[in-house]
Backbone as JSON Lines, residues from 0, in Angstrom:
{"i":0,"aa":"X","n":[19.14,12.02,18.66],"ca":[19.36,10.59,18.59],"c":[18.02,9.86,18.76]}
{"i":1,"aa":"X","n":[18.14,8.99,17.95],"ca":[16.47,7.83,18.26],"c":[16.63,7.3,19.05]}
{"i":2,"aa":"X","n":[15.36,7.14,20.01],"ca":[15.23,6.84,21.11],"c":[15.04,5.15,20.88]}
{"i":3,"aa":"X","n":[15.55,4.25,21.56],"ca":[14.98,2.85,21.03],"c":[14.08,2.24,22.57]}
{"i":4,"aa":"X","n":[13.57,0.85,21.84],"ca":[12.59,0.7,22.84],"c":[13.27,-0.1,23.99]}
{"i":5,"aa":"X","n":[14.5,-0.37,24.02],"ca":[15.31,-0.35,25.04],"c":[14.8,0.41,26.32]}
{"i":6,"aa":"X","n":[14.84,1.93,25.64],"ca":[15.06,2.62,26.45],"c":[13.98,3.19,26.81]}
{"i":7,"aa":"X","n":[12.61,3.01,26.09],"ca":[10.92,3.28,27.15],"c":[11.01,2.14,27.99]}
{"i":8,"aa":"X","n":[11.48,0.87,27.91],"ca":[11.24,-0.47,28.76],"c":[11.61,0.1,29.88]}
{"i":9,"aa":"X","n":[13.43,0.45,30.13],"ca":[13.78,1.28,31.2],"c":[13.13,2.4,31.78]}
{"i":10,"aa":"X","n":[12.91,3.47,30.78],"ca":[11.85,4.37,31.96],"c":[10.88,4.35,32.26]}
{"i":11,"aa":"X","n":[9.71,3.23,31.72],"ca":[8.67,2.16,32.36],"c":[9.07,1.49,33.66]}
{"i":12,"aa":"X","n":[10.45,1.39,33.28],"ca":[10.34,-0.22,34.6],"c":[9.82,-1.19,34.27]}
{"i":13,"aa":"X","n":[9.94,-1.99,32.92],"ca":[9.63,-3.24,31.95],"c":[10.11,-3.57,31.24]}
{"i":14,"aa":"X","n":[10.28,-4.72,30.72],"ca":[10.86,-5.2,29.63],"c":[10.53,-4.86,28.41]}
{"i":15,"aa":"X","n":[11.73,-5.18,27.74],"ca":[11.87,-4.76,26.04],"c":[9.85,-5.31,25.37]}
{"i":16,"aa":"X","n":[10.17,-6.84,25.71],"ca":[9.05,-7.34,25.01],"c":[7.7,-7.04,25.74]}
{"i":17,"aa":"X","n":[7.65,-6.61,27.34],"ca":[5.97,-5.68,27.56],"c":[6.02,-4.66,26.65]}
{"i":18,"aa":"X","n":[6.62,-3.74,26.28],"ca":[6.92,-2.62,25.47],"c":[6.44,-2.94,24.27]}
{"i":19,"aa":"X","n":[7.02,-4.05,23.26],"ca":[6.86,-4.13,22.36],"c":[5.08,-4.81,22.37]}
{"i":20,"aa":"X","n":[4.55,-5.6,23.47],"ca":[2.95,-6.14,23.79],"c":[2.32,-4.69,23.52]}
{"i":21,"aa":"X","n":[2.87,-4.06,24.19],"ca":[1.93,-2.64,24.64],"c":[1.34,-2.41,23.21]}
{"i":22,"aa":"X","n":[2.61,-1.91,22.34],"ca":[2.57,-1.64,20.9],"c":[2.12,-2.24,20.2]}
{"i":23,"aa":"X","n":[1.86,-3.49,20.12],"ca":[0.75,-4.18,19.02],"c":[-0.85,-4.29,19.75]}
{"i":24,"aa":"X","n":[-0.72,-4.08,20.68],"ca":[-2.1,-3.85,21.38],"c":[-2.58,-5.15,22.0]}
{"i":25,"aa":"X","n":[-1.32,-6.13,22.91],"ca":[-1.99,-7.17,23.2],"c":[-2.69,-7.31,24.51]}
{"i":26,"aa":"X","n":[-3.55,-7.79,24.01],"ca":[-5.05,-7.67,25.56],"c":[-4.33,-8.58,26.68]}
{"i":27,"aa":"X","n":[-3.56,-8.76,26.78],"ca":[-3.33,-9.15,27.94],"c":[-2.14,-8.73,28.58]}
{"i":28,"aa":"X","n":[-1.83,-7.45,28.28],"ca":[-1.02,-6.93,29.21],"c":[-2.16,-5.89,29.71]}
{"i":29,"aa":"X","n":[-2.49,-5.41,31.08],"ca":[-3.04,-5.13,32.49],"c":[-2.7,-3.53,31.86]}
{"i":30,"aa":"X","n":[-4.31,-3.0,32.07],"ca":[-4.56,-1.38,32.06],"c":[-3.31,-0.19,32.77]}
{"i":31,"aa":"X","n":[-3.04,-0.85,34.13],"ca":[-1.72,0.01,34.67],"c":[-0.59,-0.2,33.91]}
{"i":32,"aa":"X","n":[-0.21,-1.31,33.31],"ca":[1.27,-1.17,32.95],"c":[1.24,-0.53,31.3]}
{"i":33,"aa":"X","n":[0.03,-0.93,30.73],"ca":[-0.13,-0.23,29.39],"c":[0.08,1.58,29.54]}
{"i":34,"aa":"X","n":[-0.6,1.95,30.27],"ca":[-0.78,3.29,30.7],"c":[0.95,3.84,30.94]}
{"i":35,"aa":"X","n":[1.5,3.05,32.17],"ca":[2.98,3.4,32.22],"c":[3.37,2.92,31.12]}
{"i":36,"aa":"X","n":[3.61,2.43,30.31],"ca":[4.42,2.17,28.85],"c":[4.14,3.34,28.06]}
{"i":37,"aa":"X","n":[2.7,3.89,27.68],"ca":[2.59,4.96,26.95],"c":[2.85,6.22,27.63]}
{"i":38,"aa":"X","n":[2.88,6.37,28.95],"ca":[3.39,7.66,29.42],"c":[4.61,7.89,29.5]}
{"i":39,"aa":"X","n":[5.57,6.24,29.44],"ca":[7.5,7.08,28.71],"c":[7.54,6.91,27.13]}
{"i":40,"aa":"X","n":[6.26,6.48,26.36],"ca":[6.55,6.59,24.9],"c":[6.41,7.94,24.61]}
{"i":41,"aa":"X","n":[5.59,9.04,25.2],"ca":[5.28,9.89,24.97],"c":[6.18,10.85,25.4]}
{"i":42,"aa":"X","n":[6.71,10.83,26.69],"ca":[7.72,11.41,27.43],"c":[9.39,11.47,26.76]}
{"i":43,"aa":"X","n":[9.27,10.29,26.37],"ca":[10.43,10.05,25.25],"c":[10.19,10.26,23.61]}
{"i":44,"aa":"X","n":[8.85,10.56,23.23],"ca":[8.89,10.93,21.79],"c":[9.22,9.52,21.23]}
{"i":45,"aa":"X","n":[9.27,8.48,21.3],"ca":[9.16,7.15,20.94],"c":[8.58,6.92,19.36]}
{"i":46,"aa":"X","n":[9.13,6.57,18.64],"ca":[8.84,6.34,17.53],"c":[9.01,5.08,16.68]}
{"i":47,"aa":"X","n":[8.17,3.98,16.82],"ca":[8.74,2.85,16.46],"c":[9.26,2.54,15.12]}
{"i":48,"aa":"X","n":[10.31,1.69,15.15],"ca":[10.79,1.66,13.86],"c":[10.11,0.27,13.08]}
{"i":49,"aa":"X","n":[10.0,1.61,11.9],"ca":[8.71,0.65,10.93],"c":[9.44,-0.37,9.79]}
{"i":50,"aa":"X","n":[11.26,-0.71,9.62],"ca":[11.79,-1.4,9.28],"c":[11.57,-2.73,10.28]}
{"i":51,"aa":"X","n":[11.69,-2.45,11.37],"ca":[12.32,-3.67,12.0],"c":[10.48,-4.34,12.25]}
{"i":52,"aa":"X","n":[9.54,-3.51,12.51],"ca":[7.99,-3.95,12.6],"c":[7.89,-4.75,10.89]}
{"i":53,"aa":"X","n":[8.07,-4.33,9.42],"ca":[7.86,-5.51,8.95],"c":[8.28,-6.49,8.77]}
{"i":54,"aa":"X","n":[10.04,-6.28,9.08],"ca":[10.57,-7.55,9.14],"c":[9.86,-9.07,10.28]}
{"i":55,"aa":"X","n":[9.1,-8.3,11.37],"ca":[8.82,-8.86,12.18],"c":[7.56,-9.3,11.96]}
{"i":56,"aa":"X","n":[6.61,-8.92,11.22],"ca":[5.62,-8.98,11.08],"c":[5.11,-9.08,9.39]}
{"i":57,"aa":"X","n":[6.31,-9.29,8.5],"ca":[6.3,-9.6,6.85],"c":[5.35,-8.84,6.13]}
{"i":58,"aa":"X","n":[4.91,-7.78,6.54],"ca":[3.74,-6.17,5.99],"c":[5.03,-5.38,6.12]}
{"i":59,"aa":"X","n":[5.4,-4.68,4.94],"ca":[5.61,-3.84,4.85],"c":[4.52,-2.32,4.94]}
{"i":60,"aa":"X","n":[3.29,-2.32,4.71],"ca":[2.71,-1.25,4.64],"c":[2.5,-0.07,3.52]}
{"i":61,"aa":"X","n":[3.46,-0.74,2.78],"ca":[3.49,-0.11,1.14],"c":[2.94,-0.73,-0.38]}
{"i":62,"aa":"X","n":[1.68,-0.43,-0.79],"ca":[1.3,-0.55,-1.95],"c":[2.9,0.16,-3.39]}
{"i":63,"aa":"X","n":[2.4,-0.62,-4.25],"ca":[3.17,-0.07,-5.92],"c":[2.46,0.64,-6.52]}
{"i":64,"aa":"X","n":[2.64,1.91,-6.81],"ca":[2.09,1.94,-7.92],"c":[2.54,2.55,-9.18]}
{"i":65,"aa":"X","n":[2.65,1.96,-10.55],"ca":[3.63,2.23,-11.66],"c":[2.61,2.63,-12.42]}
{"i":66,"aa":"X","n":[3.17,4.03,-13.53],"ca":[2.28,4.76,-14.69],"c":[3.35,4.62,-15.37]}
{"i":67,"aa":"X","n":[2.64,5.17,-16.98],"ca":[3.73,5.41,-18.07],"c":[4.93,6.93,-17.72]}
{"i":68,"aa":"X","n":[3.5,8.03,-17.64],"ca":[3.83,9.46,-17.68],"c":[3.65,9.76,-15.61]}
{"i":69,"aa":"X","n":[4.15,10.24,-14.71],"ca":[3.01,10.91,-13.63],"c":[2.67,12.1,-14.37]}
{"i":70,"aa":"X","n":[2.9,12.93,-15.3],"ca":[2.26,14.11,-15.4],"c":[0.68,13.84,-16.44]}
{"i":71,"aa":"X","n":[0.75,12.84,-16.49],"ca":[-0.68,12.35,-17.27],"c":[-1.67,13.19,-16.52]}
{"i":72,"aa":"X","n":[-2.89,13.44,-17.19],"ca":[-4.01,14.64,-17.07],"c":[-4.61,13.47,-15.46]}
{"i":73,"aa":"X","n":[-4.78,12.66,-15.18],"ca":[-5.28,11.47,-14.71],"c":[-4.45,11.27,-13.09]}
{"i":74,"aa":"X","n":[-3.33,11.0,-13.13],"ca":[-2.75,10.82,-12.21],"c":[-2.94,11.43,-10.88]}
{"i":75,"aa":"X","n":[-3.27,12.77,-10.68],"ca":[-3.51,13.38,-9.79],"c":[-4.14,13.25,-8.91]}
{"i":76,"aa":"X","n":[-5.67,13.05,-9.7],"ca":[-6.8,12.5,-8.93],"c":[-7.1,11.11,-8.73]}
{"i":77,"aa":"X","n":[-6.97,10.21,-9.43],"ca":[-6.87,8.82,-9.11],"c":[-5.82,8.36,-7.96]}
{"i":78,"aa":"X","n":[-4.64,8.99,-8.08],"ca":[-3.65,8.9,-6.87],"c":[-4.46,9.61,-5.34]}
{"i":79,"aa":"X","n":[-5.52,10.68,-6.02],"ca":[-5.98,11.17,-4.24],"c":[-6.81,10.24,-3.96]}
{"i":80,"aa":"X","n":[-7.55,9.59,-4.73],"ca":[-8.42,8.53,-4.27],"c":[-7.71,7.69,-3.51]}
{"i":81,"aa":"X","n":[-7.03,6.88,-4.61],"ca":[-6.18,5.55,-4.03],"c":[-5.64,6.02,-2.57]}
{"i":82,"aa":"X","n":[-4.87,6.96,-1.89],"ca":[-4.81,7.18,-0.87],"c":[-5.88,7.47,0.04]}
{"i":83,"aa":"X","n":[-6.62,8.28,-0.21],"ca":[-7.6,8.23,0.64],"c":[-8.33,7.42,1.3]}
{"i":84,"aa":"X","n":[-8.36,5.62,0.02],"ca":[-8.81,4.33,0.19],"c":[-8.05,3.76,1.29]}
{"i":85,"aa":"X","n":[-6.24,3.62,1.12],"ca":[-5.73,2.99,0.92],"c":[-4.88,3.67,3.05]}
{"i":86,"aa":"X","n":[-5.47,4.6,3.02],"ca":[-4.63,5.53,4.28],"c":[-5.9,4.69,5.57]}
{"i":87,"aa":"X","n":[-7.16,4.72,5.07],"ca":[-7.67,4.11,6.3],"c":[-7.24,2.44,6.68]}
{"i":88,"aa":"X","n":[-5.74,1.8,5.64],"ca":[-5.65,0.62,6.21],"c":[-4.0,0.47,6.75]}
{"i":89,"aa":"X","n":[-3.91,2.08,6.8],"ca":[-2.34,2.11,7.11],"c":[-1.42,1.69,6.38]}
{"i":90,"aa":"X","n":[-1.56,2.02,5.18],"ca":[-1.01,1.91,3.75],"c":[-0.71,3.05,3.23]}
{"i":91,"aa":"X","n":[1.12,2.63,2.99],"ca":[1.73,4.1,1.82],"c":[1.61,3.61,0.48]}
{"i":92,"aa":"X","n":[1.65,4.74,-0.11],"ca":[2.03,4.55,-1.75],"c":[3.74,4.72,-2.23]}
{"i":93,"aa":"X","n":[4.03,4.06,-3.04],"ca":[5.16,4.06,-3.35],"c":[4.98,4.16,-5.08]}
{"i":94,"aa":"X","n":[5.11,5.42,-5.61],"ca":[4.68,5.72,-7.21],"c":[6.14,5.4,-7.8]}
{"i":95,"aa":"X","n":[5.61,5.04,-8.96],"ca":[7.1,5.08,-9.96],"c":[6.46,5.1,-11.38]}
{"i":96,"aa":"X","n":[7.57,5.43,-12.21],"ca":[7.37,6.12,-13.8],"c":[8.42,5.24,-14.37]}
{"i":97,"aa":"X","n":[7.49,4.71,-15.67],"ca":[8.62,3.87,-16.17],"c":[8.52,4.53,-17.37]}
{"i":98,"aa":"X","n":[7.9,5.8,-17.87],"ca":[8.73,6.75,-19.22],"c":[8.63,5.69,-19.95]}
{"i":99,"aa":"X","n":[7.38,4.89,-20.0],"ca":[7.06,3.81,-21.26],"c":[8.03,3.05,-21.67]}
{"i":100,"aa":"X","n":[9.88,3.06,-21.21],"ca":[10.86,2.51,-21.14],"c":[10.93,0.84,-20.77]}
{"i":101,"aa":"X","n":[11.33,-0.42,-21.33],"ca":[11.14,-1.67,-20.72],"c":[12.35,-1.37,-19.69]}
{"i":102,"aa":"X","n":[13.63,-1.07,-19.98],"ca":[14.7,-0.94,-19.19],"c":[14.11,-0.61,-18.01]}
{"i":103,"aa":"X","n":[13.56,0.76,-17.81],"ca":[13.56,1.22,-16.44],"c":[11.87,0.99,-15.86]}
{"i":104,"aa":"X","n":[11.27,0.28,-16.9],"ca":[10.01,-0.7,-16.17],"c":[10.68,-1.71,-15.01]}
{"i":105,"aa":"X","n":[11.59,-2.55,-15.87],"ca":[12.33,-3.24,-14.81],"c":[12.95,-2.9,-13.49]}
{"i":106,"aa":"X","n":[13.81,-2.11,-14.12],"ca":[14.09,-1.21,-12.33],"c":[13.46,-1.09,-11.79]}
{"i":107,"aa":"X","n":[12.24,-0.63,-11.76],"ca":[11.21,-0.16,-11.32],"c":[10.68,-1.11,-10.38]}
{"i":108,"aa":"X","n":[10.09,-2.26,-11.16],"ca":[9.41,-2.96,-10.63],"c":[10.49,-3.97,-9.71]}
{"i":109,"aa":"X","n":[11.78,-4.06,-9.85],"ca":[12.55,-4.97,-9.03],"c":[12.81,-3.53,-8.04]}
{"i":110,"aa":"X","n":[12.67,-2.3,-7.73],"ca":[12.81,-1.51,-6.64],"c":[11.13,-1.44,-6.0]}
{"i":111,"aa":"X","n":[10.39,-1.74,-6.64],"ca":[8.99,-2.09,-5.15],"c":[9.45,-3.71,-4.78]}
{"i":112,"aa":"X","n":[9.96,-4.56,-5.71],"ca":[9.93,-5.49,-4.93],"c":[10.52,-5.83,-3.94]}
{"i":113,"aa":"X","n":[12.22,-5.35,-4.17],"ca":[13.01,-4.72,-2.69],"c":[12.14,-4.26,-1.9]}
{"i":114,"aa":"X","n":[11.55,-3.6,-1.68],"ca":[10.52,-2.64,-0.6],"c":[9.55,-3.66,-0.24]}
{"i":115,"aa":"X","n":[9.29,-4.82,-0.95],"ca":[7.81,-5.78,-0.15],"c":[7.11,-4.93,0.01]}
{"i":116,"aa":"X","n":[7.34,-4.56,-1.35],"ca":[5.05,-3.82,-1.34],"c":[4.29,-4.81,-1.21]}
{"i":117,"aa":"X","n":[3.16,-4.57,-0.99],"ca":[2.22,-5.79,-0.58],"c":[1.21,-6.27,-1.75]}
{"i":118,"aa":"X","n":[1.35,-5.38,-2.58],"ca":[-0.02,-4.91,-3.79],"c":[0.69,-4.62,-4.77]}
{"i":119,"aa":"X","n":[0.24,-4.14,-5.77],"ca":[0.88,-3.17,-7.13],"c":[-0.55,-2.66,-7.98]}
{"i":120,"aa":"X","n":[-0.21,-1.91,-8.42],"ca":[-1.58,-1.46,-9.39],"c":[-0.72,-0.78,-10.72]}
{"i":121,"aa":"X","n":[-0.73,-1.16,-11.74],"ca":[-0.31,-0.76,-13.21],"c":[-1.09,-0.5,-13.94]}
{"i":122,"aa":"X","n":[-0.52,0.71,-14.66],"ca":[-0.8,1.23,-15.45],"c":[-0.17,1.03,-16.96]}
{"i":123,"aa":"X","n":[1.1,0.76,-16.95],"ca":[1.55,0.93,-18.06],"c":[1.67,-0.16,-19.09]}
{"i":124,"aa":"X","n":[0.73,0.06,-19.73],"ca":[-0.21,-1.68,-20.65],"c":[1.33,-2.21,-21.53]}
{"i":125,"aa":"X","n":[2.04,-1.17,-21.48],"ca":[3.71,-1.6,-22.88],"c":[4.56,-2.48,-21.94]}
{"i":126,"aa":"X","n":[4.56,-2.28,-20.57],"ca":[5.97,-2.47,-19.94],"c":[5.19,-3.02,-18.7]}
{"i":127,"aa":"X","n":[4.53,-5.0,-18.19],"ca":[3.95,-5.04,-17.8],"c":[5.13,-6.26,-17.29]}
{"i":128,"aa":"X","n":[4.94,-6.12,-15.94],"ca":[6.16,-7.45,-15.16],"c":[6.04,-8.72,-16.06]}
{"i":129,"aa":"X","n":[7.07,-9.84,-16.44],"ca":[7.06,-10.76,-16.42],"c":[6.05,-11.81,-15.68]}
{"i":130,"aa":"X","n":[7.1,-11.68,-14.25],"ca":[6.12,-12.0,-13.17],"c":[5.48,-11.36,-12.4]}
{"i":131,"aa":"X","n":[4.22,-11.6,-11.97],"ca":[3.44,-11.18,-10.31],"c":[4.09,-11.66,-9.34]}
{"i":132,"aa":"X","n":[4.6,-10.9,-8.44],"ca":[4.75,-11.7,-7.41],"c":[3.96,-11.11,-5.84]}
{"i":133,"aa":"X","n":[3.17,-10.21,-6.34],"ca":[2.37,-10.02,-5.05],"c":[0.88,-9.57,-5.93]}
{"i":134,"aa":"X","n":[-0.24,-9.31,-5.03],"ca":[-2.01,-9.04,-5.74],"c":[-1.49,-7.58,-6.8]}
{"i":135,"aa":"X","n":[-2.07,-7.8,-7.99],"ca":[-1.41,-6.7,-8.95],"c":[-3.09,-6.34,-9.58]}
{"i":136,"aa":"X","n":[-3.46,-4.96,-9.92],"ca":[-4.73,-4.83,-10.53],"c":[-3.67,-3.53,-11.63]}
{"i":137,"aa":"X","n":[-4.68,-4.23,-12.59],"ca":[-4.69,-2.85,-13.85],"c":[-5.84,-2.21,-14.35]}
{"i":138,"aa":"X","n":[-4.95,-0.95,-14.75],"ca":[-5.9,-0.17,-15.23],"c":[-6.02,-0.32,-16.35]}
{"i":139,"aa":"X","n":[-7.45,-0.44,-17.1],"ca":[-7.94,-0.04,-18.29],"c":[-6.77,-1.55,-19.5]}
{"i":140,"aa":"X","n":[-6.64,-2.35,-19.14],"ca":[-5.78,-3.39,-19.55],"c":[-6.47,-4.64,-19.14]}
{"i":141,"aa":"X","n":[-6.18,-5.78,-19.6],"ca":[-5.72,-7.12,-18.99],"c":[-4.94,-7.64,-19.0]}
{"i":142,"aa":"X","n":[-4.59,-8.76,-18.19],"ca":[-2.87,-9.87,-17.98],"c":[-3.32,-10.69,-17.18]}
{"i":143,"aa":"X","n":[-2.71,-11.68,-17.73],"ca":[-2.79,-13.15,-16.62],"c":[-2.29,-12.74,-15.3]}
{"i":144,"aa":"X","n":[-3.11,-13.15,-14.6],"ca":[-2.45,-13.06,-12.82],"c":[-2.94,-11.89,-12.03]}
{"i":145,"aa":"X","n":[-4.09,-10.97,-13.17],"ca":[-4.0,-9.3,-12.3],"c":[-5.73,-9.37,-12.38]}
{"i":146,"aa":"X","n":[-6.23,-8.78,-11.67],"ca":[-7.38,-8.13,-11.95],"c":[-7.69,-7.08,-12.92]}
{"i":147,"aa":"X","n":[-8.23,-6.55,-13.94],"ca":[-8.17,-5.89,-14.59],"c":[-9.33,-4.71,-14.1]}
{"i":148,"aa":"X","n":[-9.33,-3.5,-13.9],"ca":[-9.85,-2.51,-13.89],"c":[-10.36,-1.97,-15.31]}
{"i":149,"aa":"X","n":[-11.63,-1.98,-15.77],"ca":[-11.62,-1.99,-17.04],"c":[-13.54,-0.68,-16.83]}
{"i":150,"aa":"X","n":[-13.47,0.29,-18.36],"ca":[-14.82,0.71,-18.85],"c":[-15.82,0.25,-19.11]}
{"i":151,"aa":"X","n":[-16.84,0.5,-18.65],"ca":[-17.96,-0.09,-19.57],"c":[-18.22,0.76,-20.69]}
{"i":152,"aa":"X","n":[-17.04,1.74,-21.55],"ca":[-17.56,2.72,-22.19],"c":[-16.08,2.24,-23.48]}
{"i":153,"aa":"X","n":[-15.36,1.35,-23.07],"ca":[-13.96,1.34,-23.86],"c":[-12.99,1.77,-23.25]}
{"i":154,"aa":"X","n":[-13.06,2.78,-23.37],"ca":[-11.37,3.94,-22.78],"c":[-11.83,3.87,-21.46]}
{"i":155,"aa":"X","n":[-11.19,3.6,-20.42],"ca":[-10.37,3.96,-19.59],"c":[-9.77,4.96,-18.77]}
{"i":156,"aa":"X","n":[-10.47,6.07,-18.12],"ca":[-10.16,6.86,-17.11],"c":[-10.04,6.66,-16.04]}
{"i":157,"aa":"X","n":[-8.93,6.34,-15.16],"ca":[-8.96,7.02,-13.62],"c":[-9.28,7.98,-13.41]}
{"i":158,"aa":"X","n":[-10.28,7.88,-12.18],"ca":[-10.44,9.43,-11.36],"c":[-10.73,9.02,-9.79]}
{"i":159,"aa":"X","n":[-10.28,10.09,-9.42],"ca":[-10.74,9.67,-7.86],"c":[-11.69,8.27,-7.17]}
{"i":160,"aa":"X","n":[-12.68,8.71,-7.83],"ca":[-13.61,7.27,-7.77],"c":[-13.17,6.35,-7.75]}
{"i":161,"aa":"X","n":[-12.53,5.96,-8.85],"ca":[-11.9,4.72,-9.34],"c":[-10.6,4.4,-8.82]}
{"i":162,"aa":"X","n":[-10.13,5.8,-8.36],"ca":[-8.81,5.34,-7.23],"c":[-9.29,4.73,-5.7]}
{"i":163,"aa":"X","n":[-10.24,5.56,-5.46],"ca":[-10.94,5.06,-4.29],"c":[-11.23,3.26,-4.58]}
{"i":164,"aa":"X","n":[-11.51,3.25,-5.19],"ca":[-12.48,1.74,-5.46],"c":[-11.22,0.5,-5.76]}
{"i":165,"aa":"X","n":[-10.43,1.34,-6.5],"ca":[-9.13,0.33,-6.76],"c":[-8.03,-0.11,-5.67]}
{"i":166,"aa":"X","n":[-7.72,1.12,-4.28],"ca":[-7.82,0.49,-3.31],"c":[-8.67,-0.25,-2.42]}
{"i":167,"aa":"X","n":[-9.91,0.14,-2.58],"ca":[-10.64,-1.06,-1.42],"c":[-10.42,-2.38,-1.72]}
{"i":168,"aa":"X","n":[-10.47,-2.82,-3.62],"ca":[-10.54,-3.89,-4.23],"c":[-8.94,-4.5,-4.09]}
{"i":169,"aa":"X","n":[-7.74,-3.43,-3.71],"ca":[-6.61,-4.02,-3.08],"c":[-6.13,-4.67,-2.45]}
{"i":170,"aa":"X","n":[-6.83,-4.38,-1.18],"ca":[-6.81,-4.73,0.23],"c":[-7.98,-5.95,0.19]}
{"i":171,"aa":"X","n":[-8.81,-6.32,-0.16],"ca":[-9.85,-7.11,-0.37],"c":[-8.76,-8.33,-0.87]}
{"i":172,"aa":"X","n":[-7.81,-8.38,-1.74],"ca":[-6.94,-8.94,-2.37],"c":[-5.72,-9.28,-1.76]}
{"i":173,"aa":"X","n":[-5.09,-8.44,-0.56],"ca":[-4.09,-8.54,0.22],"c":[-4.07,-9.48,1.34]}
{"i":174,"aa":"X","n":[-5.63,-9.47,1.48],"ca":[-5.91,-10.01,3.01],"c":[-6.88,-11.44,2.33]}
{"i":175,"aa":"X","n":[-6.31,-11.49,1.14],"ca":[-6.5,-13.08,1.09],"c":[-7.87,-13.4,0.49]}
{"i":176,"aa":"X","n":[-9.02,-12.1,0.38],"ca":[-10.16,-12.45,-0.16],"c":[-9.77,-12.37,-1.75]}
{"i":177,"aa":"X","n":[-11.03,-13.57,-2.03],"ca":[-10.79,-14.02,-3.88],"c":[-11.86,-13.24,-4.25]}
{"i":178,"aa":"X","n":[-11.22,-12.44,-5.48],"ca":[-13.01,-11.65,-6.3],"c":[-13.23,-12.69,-7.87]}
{"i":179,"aa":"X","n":[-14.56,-12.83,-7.59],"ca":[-15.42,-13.16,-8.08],"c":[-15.02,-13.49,-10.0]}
{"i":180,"aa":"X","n":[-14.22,-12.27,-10.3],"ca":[-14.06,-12.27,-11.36],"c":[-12.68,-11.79,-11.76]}
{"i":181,"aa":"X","n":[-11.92,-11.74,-12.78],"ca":[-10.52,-11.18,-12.9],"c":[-10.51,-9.72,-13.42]}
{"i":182,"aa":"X","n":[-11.81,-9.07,-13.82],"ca":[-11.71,-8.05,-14.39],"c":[-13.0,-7.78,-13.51]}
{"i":183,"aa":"X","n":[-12.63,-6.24,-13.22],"ca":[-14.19,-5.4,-12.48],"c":[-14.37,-4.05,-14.05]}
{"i":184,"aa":"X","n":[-16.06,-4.33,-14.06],"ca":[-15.93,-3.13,-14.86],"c":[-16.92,-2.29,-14.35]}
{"i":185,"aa":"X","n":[-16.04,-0.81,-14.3],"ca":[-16.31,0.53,-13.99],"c":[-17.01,1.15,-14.27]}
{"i":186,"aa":"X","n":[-18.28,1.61,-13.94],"ca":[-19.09,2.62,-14.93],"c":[-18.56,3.89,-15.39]}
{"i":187,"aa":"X","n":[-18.75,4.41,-16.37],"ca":[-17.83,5.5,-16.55],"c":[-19.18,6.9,-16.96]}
{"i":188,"aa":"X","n":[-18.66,8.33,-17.09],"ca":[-19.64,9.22,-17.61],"c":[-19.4,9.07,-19.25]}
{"i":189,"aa":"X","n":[-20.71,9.11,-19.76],"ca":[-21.15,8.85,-21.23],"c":[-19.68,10.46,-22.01]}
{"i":190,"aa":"X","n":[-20.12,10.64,-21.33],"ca":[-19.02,12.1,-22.01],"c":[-17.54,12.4,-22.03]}
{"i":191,"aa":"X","n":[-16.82,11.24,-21.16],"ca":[-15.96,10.97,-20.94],"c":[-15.54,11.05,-22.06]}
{"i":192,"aa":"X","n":[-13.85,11.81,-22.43],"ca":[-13.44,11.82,-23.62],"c":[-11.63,11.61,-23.68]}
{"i":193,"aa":"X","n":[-10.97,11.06,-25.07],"ca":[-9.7,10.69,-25.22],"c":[-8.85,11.57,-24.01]}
């Protein structure tokens, strides 16, 4: 059974809401009682629930991200980047495939928006939202409202790099900073091929 924070408050000897101070890290709850709060979170295996934290706090913690194919030659490594970027800000990925389909583009994109992703990053230049309704960057494309991730060579590869770079330029975007321009372009290797 999940333990709720009911029930570290009680084997602290504190209230629900010191419990919940402890957990966002507010400086002004006192070194001793922080200490007893984390020694029954731990004792109890305490696991906060990360529904009721964004409702409370309107972050979900989940980026979008939509392709045509996932088995594209590409996906693999651009996806290890993007996490790798995207994990030092306590950010999941939430992938989806819209099979170049408009039908299930839609699904798609109305099931991250259920989820309050915070971001989106697209790929799929055929089947591109109507609306934005949260910071959206594309790959190797442009659209009103998105940043465009674009070659300085034409075509368009993700790779790690560029996953890396496409989350930092996410979060740069989430947290309210404006870039400079609507399209960033990528250097790419001269040899890069279809």
């Amino acid at each position: 059974m999940k333990v709720t924070m009911t029930q570290v408050a009680e084997h602290a000897g504190v209230d629900k809401a010191t419990v919940s101070r402890v957990l966002r890290g507010d400086s002004r709850i006192s070194e001793k009682t922080r200490t007893k709060v984390m020694k029954s979170v731990r004792a109890l295996n305490y696991r906060p629930d990360l529904n009721a934290r964004s409702l409370s706090t309107n972050k979900s913690g989940f980026i979008g991200v939509v392709v045509k194919e996932i088995n594209e030659d590409w996906v693999a490594n651009f996806m290890s980047g993007l996490d790798r970027s995207l994990s030092n800000y306590k950010y999941d990925i939430l992938l989806k495939c819209t099979s170049g389909d408009k039908r299930r583009a839609i699904y798609e994109y109305t099931k991250l928006a259920d989820r309050c992703v915070e971001g989106m990053i697209i790929s799929d230049v055929d089947n591109f939202p109507e609306k934005i309704i949260v910071p959206t960057l594309t790959l190797g494309f442009k659209r009103p409202g998105a940043i465009a991730l674009l070659s300085d060579g034409g075509y368009f590869i993700p790779t790690f790099e560029t996953g890396a770079q496409a989350g930092r330029l996410l979060i740069k975007l989430i947290s309210g900073k404006t870039l400079p321009l609507n399209e960033i372009i990528i250097k790419t290797e001269k040899d890069a091929v279809n």
